[in-house]
C-alpha positions, 0 to 999 in steps of 0.5 A: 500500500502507498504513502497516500492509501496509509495517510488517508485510510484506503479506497473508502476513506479517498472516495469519502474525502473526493465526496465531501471536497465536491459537496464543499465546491458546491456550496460556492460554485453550483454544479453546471450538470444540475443546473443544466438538468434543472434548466431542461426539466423546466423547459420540458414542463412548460412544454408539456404545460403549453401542448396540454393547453392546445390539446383540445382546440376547437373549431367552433363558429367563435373560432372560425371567426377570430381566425378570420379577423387575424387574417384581415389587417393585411388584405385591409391595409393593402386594400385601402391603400389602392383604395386612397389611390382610386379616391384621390382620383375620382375626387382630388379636392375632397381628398386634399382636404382629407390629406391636409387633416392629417397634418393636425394629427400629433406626431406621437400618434403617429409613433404609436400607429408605427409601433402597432403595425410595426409589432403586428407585421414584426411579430408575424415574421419573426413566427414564420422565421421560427417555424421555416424548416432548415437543411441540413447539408447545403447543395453541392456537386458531389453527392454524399456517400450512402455507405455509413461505413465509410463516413460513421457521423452521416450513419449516426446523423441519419439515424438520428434523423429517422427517430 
């Protein structure tokens, strides 16, 4: 037996002491593997929470019709624009008269008007850029090797991809 086995007492006593050194770096630095453990448990039940909060959605008439006035700002505001168009047109002096009120409108108002169209359009950008599918190898030339033999990460990749 060593020097170091007689000093501490044996393969017992080091596991107790490389133990208690552990439990002691944790009280002033937390381990990151159960941090990172608690993290991901959180993350899974607010998952969980969210799914079983859509698990049984309706398609009644109420439905139907709040999903058709969020499909409308766009069309409207495109609409109305062409409509200002076709206004200015058929009735120039009215529409001055109209174009000359707006210039009474505070220019705070019209921050906040920028803000909401801003977030509206933002927001929906932002959830198609989320929800777009990304590829995994971009085009080349060559083709890839079909034999995972030869390349074992594209075996590991493509099973991973078949789960």
């Amino acid at each position: 037996m060593g020097l170091i086995g007689r000093i501490l007492g044996g393969p017992s006593a080091t596991t107790a002491l490389g133990q208690a050194a552990t439990g002691v770096a944790e009280v002033f630095r937390p381990n990151a593997t159960k941090k990172m453990q608690a993290a991901h448990d959180a993350y899974m039940a607010a998952l969980g929470e969210y799914g079983a909060e859509f698990q049984y959605a309706g398609d009644g008439i109420f439905d139907r019709f709040v999903n058709a006035l969020n499909r409308l700002p766009r069309p409207m505001l495109a609409l109305g624009t062409l409509g200002l168009f076709v206004y200015a047109m058929v009735d120039p002096d009215s529409f001055t008269r109209r174009m000359v009120g707006l210039n009474y409108v505070p220019e705070p108002l019209w921050w906040l008007l920028a803000a909401i169209v801003g977030f509206y359009f933002g927001a929906r950008e932002a959830h198609y850029f989320r929800a777009r599918t990304k590829f995994a190898f971009p085009p080349t030339g060559r083709s890839a090797p079909e034999d995972d033999a030869e390349n074992p990460a594209l075996g590991e990749w493509r099973r991973h991809q078949d789960r």
